[in-house]
C-alpha positions, -999 to +999 in steps of 0.1 A: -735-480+696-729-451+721-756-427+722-736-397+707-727-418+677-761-422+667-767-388+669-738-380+643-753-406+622-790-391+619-774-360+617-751-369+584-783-384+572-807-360+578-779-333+559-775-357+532-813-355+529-812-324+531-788-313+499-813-340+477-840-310+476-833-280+455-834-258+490-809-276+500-788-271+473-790-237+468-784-232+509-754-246+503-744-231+475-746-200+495-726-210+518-697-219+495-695-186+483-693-167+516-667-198+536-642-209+511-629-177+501-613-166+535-604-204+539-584-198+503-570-163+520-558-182+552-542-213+530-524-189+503-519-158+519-508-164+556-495-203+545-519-216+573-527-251+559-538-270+594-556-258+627-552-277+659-576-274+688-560-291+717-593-282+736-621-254+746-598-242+773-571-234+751-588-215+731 
């Protein structure tokens, strides 16, 4: 297994660990609130339904 997969992995993991405790939880809970609303805006307002990064440069 390459090096950087590994990482992802214990990262997922360690996240899913991490939304088992009620900290957790509420963190993301938080989060929810403050992201998906200007995610709904860009969907239903400006029809924007998929981004494409063709790479760093490009941005």
């Amino acid at each position: 297994m390459p090096p950087a997969m590994g990482a992802a992995i214990r990262c997922i993991t360690s996240e899913v660990a991490e939304l088992q405790t009620r900290e957790g939880q509420d963190t993301y809970r938080r989060r929810k609130a403050i992201v998906e609303p200007p995610n709904a805006w860009i969907q239903q307002v400006v029809r924007f339904r998929q981004f494409s990064l063709t790479g760093y440069v490009h941005v």
